[in-house]
N, C-alpha and C positions, 0 to 999 in steps of 0.2 A: 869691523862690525858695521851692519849697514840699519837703520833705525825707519821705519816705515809707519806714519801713522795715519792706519786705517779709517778711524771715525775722530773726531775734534767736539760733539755733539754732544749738550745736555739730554737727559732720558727723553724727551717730547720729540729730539729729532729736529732738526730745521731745515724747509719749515715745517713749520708747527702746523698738524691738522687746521683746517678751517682760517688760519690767522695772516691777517691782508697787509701788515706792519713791512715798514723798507725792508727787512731782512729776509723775511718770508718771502717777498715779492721780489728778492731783488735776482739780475741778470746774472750778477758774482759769483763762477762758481767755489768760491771761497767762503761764501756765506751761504753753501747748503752743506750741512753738517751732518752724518750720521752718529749712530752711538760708539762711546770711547771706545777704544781699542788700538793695540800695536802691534808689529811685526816686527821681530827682530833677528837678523841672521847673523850668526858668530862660530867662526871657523867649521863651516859646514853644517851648524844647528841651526833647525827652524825654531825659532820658539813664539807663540802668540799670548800678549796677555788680553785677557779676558775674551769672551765671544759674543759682538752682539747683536743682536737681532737682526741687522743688514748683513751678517758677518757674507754670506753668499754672494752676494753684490760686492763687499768689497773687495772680496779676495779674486772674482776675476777679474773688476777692475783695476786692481794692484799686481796681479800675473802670481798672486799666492798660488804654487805649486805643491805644498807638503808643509806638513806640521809634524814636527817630531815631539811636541810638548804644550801643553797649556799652563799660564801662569793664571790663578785668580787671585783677585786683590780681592773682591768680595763676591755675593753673590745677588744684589739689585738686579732686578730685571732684563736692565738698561745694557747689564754687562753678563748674563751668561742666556740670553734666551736664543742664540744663534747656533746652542751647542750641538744639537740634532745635526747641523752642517756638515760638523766634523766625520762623522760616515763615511765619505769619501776617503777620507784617508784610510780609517782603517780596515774597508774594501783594500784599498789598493796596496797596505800594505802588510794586510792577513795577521795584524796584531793589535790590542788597544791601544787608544790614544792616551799615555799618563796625561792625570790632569795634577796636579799640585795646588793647594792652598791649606788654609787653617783647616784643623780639625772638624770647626762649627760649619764652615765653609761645605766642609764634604759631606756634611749629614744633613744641607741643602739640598746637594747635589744630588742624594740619594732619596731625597721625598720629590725634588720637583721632575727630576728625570727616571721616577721608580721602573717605568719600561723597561728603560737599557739593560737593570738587572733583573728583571724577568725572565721565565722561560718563553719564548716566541714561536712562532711557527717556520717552517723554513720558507723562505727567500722575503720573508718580513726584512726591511730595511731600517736598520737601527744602527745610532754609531755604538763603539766599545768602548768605554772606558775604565782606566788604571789608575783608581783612585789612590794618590801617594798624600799622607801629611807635612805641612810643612812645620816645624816648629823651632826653627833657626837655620846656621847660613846652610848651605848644601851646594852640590854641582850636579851639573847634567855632562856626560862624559867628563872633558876636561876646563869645562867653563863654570867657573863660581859665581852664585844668585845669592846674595843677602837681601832677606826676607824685613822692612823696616816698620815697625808697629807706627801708622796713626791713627789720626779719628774723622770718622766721617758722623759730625756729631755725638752721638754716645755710642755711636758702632765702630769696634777695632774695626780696622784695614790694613791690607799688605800692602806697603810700595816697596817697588823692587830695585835694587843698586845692581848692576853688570859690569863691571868697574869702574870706569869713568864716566856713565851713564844712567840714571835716575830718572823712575817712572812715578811720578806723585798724583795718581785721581781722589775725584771725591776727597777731598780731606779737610775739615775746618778746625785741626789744632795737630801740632807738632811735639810731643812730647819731646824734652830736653834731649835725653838719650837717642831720639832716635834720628837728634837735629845734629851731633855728633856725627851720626853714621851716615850721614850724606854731607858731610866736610868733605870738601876734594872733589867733588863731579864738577866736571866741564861741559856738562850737558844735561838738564834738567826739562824734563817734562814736567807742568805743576800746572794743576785746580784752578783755575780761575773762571767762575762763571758768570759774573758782572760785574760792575760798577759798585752796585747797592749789594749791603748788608745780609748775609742768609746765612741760616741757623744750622746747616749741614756744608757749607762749602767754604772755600776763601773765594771772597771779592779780589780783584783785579788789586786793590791797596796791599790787603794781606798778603797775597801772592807776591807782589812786589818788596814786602817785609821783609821774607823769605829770601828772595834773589839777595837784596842786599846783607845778606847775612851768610849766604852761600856764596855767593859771589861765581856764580858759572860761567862760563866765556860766551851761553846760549842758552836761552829759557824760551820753551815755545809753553804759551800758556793753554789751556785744553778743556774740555767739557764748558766749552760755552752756549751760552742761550742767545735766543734772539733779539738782546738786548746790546750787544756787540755786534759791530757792523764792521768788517774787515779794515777796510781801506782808512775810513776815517779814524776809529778808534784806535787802530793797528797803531796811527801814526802817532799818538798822546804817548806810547809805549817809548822807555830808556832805550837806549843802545844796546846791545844786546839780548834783548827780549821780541817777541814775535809772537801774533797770532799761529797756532798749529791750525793747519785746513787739513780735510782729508786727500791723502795722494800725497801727502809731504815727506821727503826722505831725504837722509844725510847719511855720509858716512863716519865713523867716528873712532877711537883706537880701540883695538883691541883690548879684553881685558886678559890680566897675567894668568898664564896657563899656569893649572893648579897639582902642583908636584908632589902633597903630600896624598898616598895610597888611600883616596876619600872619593866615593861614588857615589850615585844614587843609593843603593841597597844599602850600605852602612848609614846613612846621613837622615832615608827618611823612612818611615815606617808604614806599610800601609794600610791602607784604612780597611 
């Protein structure tokens, strides 16, 4: 499984419109962040979660060639306004792009992108989508996604487990249960957007709470702001932990092909 992360960027983008601070300004390109997002390929699946707003940009600076699926964690701006991108695929391959997320998630999706399911004119350029609910674990062909309840302040969020692999944005609290179902990754994406204190996200401390409590062999931390400067902050960072930049990729194990007679159309319902 090969783990690509496209943006590393809190919602503002860095840099920041107008903003003249070392980060903004600096040479690093480590410290120019687009909005979150990832790529992930697993035994022939594309899958991307979220899409954002750079999604275009980053997917040909990442050689993203095909999407076979969208995961959303939620629906902030920050993470689905690149969706129209997706068009391209499903031009090229003459069928909708399923998206998957919660329920609330998809009756988002259906007011803020009300076009897509309109009637249009012909050769009007719109992408397709196959709106699917998610409401527990489920598979895309032969590959198992456990869907994990947090909180991005008072709003649920989906972070997604791929076996040994864990995708954690936006999140400032970990329900017991769901801190359970991420026991055993060796590889953790997770929330960390500064240093100080904030009422929707984990600080770099509480992030760090987490690792030691999970204990993954590798924690890149993600959606950070301009308040994080690669190099130097990077290096206050434990052993095993790392700023995510965008363009960063690893490969990682596979997760266990799923043998019991369980697909998409049995697992999820659609919308």
């Amino acid at each position: 499984m090969r783990v690509t992360v496209l943006g590393s960027g809190t919602s503002h983008g860095i840099p920041i419109i107008g903003c003249s601070c070392e980060v903004c300004t600096s040479p690093n390109p480590k410290n120019r962040r687009t909005r979150c997002s990832i790529w992930v390929e697993v035994r022939g699946l594309h899958l991307l979660v979220d899409v954002a707003p750079e999604f275009r940009l980053q997917a040909v600076r990442d050689g993203l060639r095909w999407v076979d699926a969208v995961l959303l964690t939620h629906t902030h701006a920050d993470h689905i306004m690149g969706m129209d991108d997706l068009r391209i695929f499903s031009q090229r391959s003459r069928r909708a792009v399923p998206i998957y997320g919660s329920p609330e998630a998809l009756k988002v999706i259906r007011r803020v992108f009300a076009y897509v399911f309109e009637p249009g004119q012909e050769g009007g350029g719109k992408p397709q989508f196959d709106l699917r609910e998610v409401r527990g674990p489920f598979s895309i062909r032969d590959v198992p996604i456990l869907p994990i309840l947090v909180y991005h302040g008072r709003l649920p969020v989906y972070a997604y487990r791929i076996g040994d692999f864990a995708y954690v944005t936006d999140v400032s609290s970990i329900p017991a249960a769901s801190l359970e179902q991420l026991r055993g990754v060796r590889w953790l994406i997770l929330d960390a957007l500064r240093y100080e204190p904030h009422p929707t996200h984990f600080s770099v401390g509480e992030a760090l709470q987490v690792v030691e409590i999970l204990k993954p062999e590798q924690t890149y931390l993600t959606h950070l702001c301009h308040r994080l400067e690669h190099e130097r902050d990077g290096a206050r960072l434990p052993p095993g932990v790392a700023f995510a930049y965008d363009g960063l990729r690893w490969e990682c194990s596979d997760p266990p092909i799923l043998k019991e007679n369980t697909n998409e159309e049995t697992t999820l319902s659609q919308a």
